[in-house]
N, C-alpha and C positions, 0 to 999 in steps of 0.2 A: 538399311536402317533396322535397328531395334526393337520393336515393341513388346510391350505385354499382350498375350493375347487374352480375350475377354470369356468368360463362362469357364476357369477351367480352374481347379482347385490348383493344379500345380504346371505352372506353360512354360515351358525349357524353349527357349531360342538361340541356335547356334550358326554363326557364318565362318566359313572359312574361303581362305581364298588360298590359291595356289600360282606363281609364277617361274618362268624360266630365267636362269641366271648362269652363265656360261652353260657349259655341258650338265649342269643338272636342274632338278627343279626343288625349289623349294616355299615353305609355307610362309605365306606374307600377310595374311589375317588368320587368329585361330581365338573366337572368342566364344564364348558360352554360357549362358545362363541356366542355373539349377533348375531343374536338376540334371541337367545337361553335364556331360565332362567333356573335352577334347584330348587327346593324346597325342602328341608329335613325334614317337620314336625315331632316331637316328637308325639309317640302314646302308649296307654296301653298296646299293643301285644308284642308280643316276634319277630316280624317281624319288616323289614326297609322297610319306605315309605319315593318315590320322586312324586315330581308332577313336570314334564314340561308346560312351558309358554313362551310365544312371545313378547318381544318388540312389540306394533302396536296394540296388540289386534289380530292378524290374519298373513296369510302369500299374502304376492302382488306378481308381476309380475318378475319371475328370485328368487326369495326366493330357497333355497334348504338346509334344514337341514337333521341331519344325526346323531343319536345316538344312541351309542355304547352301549351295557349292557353288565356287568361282573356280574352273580351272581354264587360265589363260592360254594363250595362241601357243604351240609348241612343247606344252606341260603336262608332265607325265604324271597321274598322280592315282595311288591307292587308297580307299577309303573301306574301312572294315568297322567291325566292333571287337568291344574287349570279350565279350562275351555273348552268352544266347540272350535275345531280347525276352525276356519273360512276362506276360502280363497275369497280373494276378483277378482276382475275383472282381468285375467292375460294373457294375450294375446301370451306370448309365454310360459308362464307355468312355474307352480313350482311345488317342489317335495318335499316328506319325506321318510329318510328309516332311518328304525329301524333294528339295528346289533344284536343279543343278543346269550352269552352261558352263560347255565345253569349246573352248577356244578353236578355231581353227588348226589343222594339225594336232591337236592335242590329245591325250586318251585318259579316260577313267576310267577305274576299275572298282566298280560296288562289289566288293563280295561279303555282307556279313554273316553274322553267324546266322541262326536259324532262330525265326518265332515261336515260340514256345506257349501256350494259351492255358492256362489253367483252368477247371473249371470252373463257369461261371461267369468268363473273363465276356467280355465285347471288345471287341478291338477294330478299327479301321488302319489303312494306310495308303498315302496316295503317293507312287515314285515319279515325278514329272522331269524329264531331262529334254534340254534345248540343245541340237549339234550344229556347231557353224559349220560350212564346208571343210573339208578334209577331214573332221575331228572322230574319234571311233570311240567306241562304248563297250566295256564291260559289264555286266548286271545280272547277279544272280539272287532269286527271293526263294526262301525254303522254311517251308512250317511244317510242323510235324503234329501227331494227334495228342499232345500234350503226356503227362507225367504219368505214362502207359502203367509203369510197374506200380505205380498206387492206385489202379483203377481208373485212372482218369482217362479216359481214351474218348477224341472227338466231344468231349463233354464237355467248351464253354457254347457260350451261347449266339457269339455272331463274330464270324470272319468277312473283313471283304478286303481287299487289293486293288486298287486304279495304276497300271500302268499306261504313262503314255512318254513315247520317245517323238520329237520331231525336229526334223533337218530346213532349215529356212522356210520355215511356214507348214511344211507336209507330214504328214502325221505319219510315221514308219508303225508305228505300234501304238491303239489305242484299245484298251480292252478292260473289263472290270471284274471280278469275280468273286464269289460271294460262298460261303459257308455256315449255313445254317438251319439249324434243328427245324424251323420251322417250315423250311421247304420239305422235311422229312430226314429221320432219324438218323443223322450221322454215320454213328458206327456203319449201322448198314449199308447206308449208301457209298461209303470209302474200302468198305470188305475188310481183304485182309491189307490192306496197305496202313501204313503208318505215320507215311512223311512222302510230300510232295512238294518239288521244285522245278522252277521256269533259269533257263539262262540263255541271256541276250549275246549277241554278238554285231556289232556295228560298224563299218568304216573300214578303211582301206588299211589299216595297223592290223588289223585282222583277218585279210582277206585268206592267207595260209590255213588259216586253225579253220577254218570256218569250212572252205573247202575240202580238209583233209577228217574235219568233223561230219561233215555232209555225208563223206565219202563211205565210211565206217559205217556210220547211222543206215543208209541203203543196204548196207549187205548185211544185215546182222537178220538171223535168223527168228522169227515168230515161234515162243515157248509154250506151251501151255503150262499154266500153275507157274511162271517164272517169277520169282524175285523181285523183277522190276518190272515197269512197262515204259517201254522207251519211247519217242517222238522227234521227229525234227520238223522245223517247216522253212522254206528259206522266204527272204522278204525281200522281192526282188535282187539284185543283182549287188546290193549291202550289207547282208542284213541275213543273220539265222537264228532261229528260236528254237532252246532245245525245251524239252519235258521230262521228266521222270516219277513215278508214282513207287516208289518202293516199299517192302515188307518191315523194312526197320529205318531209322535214321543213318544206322550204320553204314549199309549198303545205299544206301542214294549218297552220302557224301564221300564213299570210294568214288562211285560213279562222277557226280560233279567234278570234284579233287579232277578225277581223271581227263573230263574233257577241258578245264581250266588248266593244264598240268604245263601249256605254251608262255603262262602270265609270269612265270619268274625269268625268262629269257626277254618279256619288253618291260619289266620291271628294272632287271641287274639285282635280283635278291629276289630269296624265296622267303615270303611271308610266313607261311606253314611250316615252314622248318624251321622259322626261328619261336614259332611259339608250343616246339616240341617241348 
């Protein structure tokens, strides 16, 4: 169901739903409200892809959007965005949460672009995803310290992130995380980094990348003054969480790109190559 949400200058509410239809799957609700946009592009794979987008280019002050994902028992589906989520200057703050169940056997793949904060900005957002049995999870969330080359760097005023994943009741991933001046001055405390991202790995569609991710991730050598800073952690015997804290946004999304680089072979289409 629908609604308007209450206290928010501008509340974007989007559902879409995803089902399996012989060998491929495709989109069976894609509706949205402003300032919301959905996009359904047709692709070579046996998978359904949307992309979300914003009236405005970005979200202001009181923005709060909110979308729903349905992907059914069997259904393969890609969800991105057209572009970086930008928020601009917001003084009492806006928010995004993302709803999602994942059917049985089925897999999704969150990869969008990156939050980008302006100064000044508040931002919240909460990713909550439900797995029925067999179902597997892609998810990757990346912000960076905002419009570095104009001075902006680490300079709005409140980040936080809720992620929680769970499988028939059991929380695989509950965690919150918070960015803010007031715990003590940004810039300083992020250093020389730039851009920092989390990507999830879930389910048995992924059991290959995960363990051949794991594998790499162990052997990689401790740098001093390196580039990036790398992490893995596995989540029981499901389930791997990777980390990366990089110098530029450039080099965390080679990195990403790279350990994501399995998703166009359970896709049948590479995403990234088509928005060369």
């Amino acid at each position: 169901m629908i609604s308007t949400l209450p206290g928010s200058e501008r509340a974007g509410v989007a559902r879409l739903a995803f089902e399996r239809s012989g060998p491929r799957t495709v989109v069976r609700t894609a509706l949205a409200h402003s300032p919301l946009r959905l996009l359904t592009p047709r692709n070579h794979g046996h998978a359904a892809w949307a992309y979300t987008s914003s009236f405005g280019g970005g979200l202001v002050d009181g923005d709060h959007l909110r979308l729903e994902v349905d992907v059914a028992d069997g259904a393969t589906a890609l969800l991105a965005t057209q572009g970086a989520n930008r928020v601009y200057r917001s003084p009492h703050g806006c928010r995004s949460d993302l709803l999602a169940r994942v059917g049985r056997d089925a897999l999704l793949a969150w990869v969008p672009d990156p939050t980008v904060c302006f100064t000044g900005a508040r931002y919240s957002q909460t990713l909550d995803v439900t797995l029925s049995p067999g179902a597997s999870l892609v998810l990757a969330d990346v912000v960076t310290a905002g419009r570095s080359a104009r001075g902006e760097r680490w300079a709005f005023l409140h980040y936080a992130s809720r992620l929680r994943v769970a499988r028939e009741g059991r929380a695989l991933v509950d965690e919150r995380w918070v960015l803010d001046p007031a715990h003590g001055a940004l810039p300083e405390r992020l250093g020389r980094f730039d851009a920092l991202a989390s990507v999830l790995l879930v389910g048995p569609a992924l059991k290959d990348a995960r363990e051949a991710l794991a594998a790499r991730m162990a052997a990689l050598p401790v740098k001093p003054r390196a580039r990036e800073v790398l992490s893995a952690s596995p989540l029981g015997e499901d389930g791997l969480l990777l980390r990366v804290a990089a110098v530029s946004l450039e080099t965390l999304l080679s990195t990403t790109r790279d350990w994501l680089s399995f998703l166009p072979g359970l896709l049948g289409d590479d995403p990234w190559a088509r928005r060369v």
